[in-house]
C-alpha positions in Angstrom: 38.3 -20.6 14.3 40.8 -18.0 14.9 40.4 -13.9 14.7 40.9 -13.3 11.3 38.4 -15.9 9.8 35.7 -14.7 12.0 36.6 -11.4 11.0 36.7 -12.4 6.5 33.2 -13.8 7.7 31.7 -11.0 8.9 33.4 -9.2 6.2 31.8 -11.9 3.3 28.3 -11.4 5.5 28.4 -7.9 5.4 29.5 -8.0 1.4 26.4 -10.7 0.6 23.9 -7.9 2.5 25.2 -5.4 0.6 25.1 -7.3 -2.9 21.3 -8.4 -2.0 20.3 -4.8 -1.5 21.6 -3.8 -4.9 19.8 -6.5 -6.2 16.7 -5.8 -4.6 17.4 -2.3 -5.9 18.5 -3.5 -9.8 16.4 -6.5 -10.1 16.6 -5.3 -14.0 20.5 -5.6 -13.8 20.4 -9.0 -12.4 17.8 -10.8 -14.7 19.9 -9.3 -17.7 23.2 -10.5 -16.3 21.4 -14.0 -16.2 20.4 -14.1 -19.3 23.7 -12.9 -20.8 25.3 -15.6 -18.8 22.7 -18.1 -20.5 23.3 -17.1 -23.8 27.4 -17.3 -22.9 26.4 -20.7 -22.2 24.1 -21.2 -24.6 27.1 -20.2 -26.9 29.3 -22.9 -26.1 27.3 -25.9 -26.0 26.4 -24.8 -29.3 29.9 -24.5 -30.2 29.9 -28.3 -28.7 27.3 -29.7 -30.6 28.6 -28.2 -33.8 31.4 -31.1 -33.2 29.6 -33.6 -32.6 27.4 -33.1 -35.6 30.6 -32.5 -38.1 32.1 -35.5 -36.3 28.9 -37.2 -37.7 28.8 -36.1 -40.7 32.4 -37.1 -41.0 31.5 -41.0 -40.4 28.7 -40.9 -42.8 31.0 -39.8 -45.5 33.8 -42.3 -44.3 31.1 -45.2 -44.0 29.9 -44.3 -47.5 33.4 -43.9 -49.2 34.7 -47.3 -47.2 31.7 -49.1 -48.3 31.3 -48.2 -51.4 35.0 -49.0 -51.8 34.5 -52.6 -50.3 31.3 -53.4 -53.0 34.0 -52.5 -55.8 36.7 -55.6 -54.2 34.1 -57.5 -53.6 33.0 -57.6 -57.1 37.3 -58.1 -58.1 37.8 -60.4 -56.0 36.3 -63.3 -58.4 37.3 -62.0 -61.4 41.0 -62.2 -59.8 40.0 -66.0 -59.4 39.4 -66.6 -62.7 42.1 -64.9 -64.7 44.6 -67.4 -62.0 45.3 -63.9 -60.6 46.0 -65.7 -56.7 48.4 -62.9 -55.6 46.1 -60.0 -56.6 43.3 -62.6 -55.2 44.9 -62.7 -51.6 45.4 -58.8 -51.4 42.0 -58.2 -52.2 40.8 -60.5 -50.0 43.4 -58.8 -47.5 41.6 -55.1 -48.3 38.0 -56.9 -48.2 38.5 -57.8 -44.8 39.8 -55.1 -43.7 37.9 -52.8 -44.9 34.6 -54.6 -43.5 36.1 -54.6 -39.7 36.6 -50.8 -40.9 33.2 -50.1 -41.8 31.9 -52.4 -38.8 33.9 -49.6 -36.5 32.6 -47.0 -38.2 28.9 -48.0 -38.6 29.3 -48.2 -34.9 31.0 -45.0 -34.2 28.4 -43.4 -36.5 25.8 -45.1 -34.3 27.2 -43.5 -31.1 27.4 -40.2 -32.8 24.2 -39.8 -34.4 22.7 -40.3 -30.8 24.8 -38.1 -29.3 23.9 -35.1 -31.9 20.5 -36.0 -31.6 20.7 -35.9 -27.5 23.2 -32.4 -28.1 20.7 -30.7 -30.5 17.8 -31.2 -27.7 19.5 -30.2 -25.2 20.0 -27.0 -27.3 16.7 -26.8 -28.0 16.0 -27.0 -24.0 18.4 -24.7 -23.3 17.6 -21.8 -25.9 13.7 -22.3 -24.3 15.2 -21.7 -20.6 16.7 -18.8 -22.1 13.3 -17.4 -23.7 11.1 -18.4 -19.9 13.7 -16.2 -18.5 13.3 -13.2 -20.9 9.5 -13.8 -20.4 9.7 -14.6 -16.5 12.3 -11.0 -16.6 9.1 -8.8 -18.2 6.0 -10.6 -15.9 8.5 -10.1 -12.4 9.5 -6.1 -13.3 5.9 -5.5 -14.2 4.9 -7.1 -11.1 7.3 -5.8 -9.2 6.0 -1.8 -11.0 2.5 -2.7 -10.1 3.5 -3.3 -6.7 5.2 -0.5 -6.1 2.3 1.7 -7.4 0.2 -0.2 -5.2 2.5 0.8 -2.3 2.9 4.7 -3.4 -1.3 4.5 -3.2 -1.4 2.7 0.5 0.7 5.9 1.2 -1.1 8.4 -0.1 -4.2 6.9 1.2 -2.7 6.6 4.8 -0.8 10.1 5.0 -3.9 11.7 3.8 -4.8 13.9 7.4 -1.5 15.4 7.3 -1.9 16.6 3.8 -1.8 20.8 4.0 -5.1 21.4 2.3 -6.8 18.7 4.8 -4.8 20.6 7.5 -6.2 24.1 6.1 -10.0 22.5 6.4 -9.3 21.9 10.3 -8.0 25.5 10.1 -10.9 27.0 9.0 -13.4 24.8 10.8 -11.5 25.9 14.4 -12.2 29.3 13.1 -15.5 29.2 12.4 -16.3 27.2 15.6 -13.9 29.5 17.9 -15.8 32.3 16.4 -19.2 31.5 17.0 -18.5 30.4 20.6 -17.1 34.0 21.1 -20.9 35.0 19.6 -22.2 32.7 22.1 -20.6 34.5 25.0 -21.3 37.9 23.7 -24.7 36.3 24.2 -24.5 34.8 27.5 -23.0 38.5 28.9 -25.3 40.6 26.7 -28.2 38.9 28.6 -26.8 38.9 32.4 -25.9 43.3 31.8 -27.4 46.3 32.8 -28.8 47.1 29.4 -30.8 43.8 29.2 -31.8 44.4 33.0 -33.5 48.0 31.9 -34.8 46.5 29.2 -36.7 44.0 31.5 -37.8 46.7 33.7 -39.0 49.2 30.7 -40.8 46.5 29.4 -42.9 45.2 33.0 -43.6 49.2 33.5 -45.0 49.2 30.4 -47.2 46.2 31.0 -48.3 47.5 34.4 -49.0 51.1 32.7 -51.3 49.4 30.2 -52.7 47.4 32.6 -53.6 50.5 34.8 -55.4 52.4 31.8 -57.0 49.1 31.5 -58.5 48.6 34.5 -59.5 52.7 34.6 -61.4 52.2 31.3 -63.3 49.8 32.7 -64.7 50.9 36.1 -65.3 54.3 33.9 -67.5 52.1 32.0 -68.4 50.6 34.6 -69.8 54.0 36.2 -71.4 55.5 32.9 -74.2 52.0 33.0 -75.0 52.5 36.5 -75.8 56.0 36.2 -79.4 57.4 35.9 -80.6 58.5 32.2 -81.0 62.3 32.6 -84.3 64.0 32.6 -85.6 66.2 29.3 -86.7 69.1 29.7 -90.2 70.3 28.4 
């Protein structure tokens, strides 16, 4: 194969690509341009079988006209006999017989015809139905092909739904919130471990060890004032 075939095929490849993207694209376009080339079709056997049926019906009128025309001779012929008319005799005999060969032919013909038409007209018939299963098969394979499609544009959505901006904005404010209250936490954690919690502690043990003190005071006083002696009364 030399250089310039292989390059028109990679030129004819590169053109059939392109032609089935655009009708992946336009499947619309392309069941409408086959079903205009149907009914194109459709058109011209139509136009055929029109001429076959008026060839038909132009042998049924012959065969009627020739054999009505033979029944009439027939019935001269022996009336020709009888009035000694031989030489009219022999001509109508002539016509008689030709005109049944005639009628033979055409009988025939008309025989051939009629099953053509008959064979034409279904054919028609067939073809006009192809024509409506595409029209219908056109509406079920766009709707199918729109259901799809919104089937896809859902997956989508339903996929890409963590980068959407108010999902992103809900992360925001939950890193907030949480970076917030672990701030809180260690305001906690160094309010506890300062100075001011430390005095805190220690007012709070000096306090327990004051009370504690009185405590104990109250007691032995108490302690003292039972083991005393009752004093004396005086007369």
């Amino acid at each position: 194969m030399g250089f310039f075939s292989r390059v028109g095929n990679i030129w004819r490849g590169f053109l059939g690509l392109f032609i089935k993207g655009l009708e992946a694209k336009h499947p619309e376009a392309v069941y409408e341009a086959a079903i205009e080339a149907k009914i194109k079709q459709y058109k011209r056997l139509t136009s055929a079988v029109a001429g076959i049926v008026h060839l038909r019906n132009k042998l049924e009128r012959e065969l009627t006209e020739r054999s009505a025309e033979l029944k009439e001779i027939q019935v001269q012929i022996p009336v020709a006999v009888e009035q000694g008319e031989d030489e009219a005799a022999l001509v109508l005999i002539q016509r008689r017989d030709m005109l049944t060969q005639e009628v033979e032919k055409i009988r025939a013909d008309l025989a051939k015809t009629s099953q053509e038409a008959e064979e034409a007209k279904s054919s028609l018939l067939t073809f006009q139905g192809e024509i409506e299963k595409l029209k219908a098969e056109k509406e079920t394979m766009l709707a199918k092909r729109e259901n799809a499609k919104a089937r896809v544009e859902i997956q989508e959505q339903l996929s890409g739904l963590s980068m959407d901006a108010d999902i992103q904005a809900l992360d925001n404010v939950r890193d907030s919130i949480n970076k917030l209250d672990a701030e809180a936490d260690v305001a906690k954690e160094l309010e506890d471990g300062g100075l001011a919690h430390k005095l805190t502690e220690i007012r709070k043990k000096t306090a327990s060890a004051s009370a504690q003190a009185q405590l104990a005071e109250i007691k032995k006083q108490m302690a003292a004032d039972k083991q005393a002696p009752p004093a004396q009364k005086t007369m």
